[in-house]
C-alpha positions as CSV (number, residue, x, y, z in Angstrom):
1,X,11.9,-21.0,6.8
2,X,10.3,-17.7,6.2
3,X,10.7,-17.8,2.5
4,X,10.2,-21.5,1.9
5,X,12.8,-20.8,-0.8
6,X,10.7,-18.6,-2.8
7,X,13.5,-15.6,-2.8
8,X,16.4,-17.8,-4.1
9,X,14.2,-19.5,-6.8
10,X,13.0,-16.0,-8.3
11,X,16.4,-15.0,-7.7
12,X,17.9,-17.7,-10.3
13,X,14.7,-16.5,-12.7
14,X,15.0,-14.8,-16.5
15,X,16.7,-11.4,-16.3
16,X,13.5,-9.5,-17.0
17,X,11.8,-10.9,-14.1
18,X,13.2,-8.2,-11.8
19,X,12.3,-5.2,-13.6
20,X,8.5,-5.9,-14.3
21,X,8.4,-6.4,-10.8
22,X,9.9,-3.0,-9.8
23,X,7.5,-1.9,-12.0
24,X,4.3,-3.7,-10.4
25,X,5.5,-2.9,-6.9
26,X,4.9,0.6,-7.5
27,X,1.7,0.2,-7.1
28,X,2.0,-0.3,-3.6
29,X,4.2,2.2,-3.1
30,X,4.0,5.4,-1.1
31,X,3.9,7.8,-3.7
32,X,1.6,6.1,-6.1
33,X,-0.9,5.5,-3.4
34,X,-0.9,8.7,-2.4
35,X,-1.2,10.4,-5.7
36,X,-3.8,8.2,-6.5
37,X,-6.0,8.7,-3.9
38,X,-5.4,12.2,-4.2
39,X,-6.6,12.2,-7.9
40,X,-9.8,10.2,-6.7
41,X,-10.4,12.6,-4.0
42,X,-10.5,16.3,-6.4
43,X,-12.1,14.4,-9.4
44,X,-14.0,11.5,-8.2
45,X,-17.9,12.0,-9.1
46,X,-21.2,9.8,-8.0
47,X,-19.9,6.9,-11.1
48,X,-17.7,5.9,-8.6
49,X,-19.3,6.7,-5.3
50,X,-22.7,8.1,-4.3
51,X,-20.1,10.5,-1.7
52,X,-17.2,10.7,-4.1
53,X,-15.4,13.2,-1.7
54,X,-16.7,11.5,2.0
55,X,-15.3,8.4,0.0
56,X,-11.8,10.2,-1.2
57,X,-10.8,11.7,1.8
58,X,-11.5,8.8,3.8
59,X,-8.9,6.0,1.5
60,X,-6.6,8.6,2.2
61,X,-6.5,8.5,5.7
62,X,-7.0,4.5,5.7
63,X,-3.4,4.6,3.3
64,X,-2.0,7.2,6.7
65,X,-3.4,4.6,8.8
66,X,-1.7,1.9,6.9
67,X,2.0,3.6,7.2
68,X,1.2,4.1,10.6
69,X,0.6,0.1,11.2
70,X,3.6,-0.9,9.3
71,X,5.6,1.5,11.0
72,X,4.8,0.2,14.8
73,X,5.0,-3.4,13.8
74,X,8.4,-2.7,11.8
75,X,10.0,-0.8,14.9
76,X,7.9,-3.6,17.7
77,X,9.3,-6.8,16.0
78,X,12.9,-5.6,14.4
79,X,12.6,-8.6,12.0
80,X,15.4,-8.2,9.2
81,X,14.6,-8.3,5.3
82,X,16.7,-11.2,2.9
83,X,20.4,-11.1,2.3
84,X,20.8,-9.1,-0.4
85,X,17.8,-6.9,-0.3
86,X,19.8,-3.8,-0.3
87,X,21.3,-4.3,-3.6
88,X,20.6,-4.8,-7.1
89,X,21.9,-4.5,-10.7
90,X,20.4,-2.1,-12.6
91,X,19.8,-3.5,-16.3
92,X,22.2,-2.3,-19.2
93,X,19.3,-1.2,-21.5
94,X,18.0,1.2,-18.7
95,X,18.8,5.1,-19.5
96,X,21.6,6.2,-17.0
97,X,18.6,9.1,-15.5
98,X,16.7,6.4,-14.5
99,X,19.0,4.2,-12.5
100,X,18.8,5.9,-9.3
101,X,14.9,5.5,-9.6
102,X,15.5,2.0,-10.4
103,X,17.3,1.2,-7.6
104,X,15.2,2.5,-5.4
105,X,12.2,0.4,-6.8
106,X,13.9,-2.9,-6.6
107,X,15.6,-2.5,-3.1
108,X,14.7,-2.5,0.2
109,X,16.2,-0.7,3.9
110,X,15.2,-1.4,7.3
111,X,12.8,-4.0,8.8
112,X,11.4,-6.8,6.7
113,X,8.3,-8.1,8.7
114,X,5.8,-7.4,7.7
115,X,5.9,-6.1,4.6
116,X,4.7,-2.6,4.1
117,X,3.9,-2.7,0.7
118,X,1.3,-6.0,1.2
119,X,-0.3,-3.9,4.2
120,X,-0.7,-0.7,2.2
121,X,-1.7,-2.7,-0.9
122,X,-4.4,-4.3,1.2
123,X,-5.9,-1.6,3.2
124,X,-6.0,0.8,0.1
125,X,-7.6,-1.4,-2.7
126,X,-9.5,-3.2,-0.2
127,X,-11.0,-0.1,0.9
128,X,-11.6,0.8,-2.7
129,X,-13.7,-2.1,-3.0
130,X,-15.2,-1.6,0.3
131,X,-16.4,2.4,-0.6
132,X,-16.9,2.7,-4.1
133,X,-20.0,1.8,-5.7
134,X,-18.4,1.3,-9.8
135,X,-19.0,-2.4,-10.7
136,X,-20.7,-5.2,-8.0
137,X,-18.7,-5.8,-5.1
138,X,-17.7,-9.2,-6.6
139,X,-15.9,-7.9,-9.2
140,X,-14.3,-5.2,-7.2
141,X,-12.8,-7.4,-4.4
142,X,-11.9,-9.8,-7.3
143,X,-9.8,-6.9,-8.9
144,X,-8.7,-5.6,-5.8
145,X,-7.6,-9.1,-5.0
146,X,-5.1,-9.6,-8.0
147,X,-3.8,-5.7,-6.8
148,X,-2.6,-7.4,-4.1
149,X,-1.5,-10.7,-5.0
150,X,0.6,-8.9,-7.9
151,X,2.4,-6.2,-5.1
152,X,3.1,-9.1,-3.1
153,X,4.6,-11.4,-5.4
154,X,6.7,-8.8,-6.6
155,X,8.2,-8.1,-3.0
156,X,9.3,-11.7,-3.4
157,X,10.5,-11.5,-6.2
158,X,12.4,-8.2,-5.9
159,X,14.4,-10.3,-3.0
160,X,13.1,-7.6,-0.2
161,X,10.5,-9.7,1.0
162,X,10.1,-13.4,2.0
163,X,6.3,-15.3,1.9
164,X,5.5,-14.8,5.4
165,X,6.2,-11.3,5.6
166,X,3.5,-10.7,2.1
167,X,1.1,-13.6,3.6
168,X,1.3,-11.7,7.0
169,X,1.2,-8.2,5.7
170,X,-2.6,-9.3,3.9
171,X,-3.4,-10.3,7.0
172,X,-3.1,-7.2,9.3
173,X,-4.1,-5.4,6.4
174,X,-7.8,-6.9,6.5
175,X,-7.9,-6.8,10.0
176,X,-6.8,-3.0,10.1
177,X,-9.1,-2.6,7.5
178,X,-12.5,-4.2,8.9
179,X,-11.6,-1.7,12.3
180,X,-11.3,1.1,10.3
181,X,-14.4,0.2,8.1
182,X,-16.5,0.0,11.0
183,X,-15.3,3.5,12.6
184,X,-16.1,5.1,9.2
185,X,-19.3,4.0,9.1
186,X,-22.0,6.4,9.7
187,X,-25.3,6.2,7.8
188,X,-25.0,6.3,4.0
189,X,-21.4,7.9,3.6
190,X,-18.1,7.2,5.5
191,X,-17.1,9.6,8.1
192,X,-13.3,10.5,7.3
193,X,-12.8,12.6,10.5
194,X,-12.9,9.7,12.5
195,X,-10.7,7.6,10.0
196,X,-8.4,10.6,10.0
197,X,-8.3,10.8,14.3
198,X,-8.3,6.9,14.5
199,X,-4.9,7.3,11.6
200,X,-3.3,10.2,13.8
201,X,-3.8,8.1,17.0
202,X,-2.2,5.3,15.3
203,X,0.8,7.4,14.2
204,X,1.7,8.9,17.6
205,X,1.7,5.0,18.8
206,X,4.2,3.7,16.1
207,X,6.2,7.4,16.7
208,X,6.0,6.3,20.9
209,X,7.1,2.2,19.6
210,X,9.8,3.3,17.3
211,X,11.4,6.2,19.8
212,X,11.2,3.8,22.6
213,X,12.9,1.2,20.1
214,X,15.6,3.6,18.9
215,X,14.9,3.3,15.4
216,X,15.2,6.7,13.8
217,X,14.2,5.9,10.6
218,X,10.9,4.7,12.2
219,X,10.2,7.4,14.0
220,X,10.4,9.6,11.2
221,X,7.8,7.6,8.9
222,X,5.5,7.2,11.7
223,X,5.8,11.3,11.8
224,X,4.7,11.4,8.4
225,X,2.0,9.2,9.6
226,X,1.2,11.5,12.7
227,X,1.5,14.7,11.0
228,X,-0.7,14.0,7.9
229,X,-3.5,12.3,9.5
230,X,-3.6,15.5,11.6
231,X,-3.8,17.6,9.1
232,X,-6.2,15.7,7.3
233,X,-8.5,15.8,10.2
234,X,-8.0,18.8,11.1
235,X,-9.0,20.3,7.9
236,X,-12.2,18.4,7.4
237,X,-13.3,19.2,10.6
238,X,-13.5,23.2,9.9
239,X,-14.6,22.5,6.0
240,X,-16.3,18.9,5.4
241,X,-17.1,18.1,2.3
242,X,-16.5,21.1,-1.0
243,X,-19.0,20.7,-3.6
244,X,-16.4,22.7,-6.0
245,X,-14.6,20.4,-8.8
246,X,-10.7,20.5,-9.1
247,X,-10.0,21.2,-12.8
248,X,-6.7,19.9,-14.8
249,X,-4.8,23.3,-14.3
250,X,-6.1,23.3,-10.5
251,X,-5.2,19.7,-10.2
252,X,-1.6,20.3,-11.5
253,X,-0.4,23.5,-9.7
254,X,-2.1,21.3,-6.3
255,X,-0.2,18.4,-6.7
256,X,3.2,20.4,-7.3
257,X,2.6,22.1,-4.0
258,X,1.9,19.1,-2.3
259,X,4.1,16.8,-4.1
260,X,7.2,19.1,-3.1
261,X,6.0,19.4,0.5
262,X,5.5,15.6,0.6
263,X,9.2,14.9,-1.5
264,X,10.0,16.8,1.6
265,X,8.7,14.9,4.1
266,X,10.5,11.5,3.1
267,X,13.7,13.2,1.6
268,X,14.3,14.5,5.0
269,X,13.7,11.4,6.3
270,X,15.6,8.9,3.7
271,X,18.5,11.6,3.4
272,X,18.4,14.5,6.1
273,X,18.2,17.8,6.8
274,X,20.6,20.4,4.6
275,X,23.0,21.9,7.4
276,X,21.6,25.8,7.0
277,X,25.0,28.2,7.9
278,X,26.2,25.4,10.4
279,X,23.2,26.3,12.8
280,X,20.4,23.8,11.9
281,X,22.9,20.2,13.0
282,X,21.0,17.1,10.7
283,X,19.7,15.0,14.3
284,X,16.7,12.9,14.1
285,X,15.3,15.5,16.8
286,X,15.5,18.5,13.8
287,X,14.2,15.7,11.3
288,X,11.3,15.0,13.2
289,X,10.6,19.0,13.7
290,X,10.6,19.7,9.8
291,X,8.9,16.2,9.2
292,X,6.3,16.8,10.9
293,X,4.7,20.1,9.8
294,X,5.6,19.1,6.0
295,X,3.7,16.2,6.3
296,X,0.4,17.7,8.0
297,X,0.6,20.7,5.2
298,X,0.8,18.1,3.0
299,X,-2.2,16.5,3.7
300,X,-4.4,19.2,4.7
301,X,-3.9,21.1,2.1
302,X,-5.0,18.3,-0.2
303,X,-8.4,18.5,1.5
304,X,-8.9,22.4,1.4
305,X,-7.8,22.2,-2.7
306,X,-11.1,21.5,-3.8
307,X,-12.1,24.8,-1.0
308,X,-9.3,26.6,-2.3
309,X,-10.2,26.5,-6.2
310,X,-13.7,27.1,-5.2
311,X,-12.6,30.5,-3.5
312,X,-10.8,31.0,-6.0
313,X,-13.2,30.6,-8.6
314,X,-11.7,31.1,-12.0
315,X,-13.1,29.1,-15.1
316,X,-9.4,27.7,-15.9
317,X,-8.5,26.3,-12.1
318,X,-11.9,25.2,-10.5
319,X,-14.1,24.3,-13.9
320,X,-17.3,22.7,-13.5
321,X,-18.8,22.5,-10.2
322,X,-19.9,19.2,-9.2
323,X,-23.5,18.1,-8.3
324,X,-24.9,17.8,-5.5
């Protein structure tokens, strides 16, 4: 009923069907959104937004916001994903190094309603739309439409996903999205300390739903949640907005540090903690300890960068400062 037999027919589809949709769900996925919107915050200029950094920050803490709502409604309803979902065949012309990555891509764990990846696709390309001022607003809801449409097909497809967990995943993904548009509002820029408090909130909720739940894989991404949309907020609360631009070698030693302390975050929680000399026992209490502070350095220190390089100040890291 949930699929309307959508799953099995994709399922009986051409071989190459699978893998160019592992390839288009990526760009819902975690890492892609987040690097994104990273990339948007240290080099977006007024092309793009008239507050390129008000605008940056605050997507970011909308896609926190979004893990955060999956997360609670995941643990709340306990709805399972399609037989099968946890498997797939990796295809013969795929190098052997990339398997593990592919497998990753075209499976799913845990719950299946609703789907993650149609929530995060929503709430981060619709708030594109929503903030940036490149193109009319026609054309960028358009685009951001077929964004989403294409991320959720390929849930379907993939077999992790039936119809009404995409269909329902749009669905709380506009509705989280108007809320959150309307606390970000605040004269002619978006206010991403609100966004960032409103995200935080959100993620002690799910962590409250998915402890009271006893799903310890929940309560670990709703950490991630928690702990990034404090440090976010935390951050931009001392420094606001940094008028210093984030060069290519800036951009690249940044996003190692916060890549690894991010890789962190969800390797911890996808695989556990390394048992240090017998004394550190791998518990989702000890997860959640590590989790947390990895993911709230993670964050916040993707809002100082542009503050760090700006301090500083060599020609090669910070380049060109922006205008005001």
């Amino acid at each position: 009923m949930r699929g309307l037999g959508l799953v099995e027919a994709f399922a009986a589809g051409p071989d190459w069907l699978v893998p160019v949709a592992a390839a288009v769900t990526q760009l819902g996925d975690a890492w892609f959104l987040y690097l994104g919107l990273t990339l948007l915050y240290w080099f977006g200029n007024r092309r793009l937004a008239v507050n390129p950094r008000h605008v940056g920050t605050t997507l970011l803490a909308i896609a926190l916001a979004a893990l955060a709502v999956t997360t609670a409604l995941k643990s709340l309803l306990a709805v399972p994903r399609p037989l099968g979902a946890g498997s797939a065949t990796v295809p013969t012309w795929l190098p052997d190094l990339l398997g593990a990555a592919y497998l990753n891509a075209a499976t799913g764990t845990g719950f299946g309603f609703p789907s993650g990846h149609a929530i995060a696709a929503t709430m981060v390309y619709g708030g594109l739309a929503t903030f940036l001022d490149v193109w009319s607003r026609r054309v960028r809801w358009l685009a951001a439409g077929v964004v989403v449409a294409a991320v959720s097909l390929s849930r379907i497809v993939l077999g992790v996903h039936y119809l009404v967990d995409v269909l329902a995943g749009i669905v709380v993904g506009l509705v989280a999205l108007a809320v959150l548009h309307r606390i970000a509002r605040s004269g002619f820029r978006p206010r991403p300390d609100r966004v960032f408090f409103t995200s935080a909130i959100l993620g002690v909720l799910a962590l409250v739903v998915a402890f009271l739940a006893g799903h310890d894989g929940e309560v670990l991404e709703a950490a991630i949640a928690a702990g990034g949309a404090f440090g976010g907020y935390l951050v931009w609360r001392l420094r606001g907005a940094e008028t210093a631009a984030v060069g290519p070698a800036g951009a690249l030693f940044g996003a190692a540090i916060v890549g690894a302390l991010f890789l962190g975050a969800y390797g911890i929680t996808l695989v556990g903690l390394p048992v240090v000399f017998g004394v550190v026992p791998d518990t989702t209490r000890y997860r959640l300890l590590a989790v947390l502070p990895l993911s709230f350095l993670a964050v916040a220190l993707v809002v100082a960068w542009p503050t760090v390089v700006g301090r500083l100040g060599r020609p090669s890291v910070a380049g060109v400062p922006e205008e005001n």
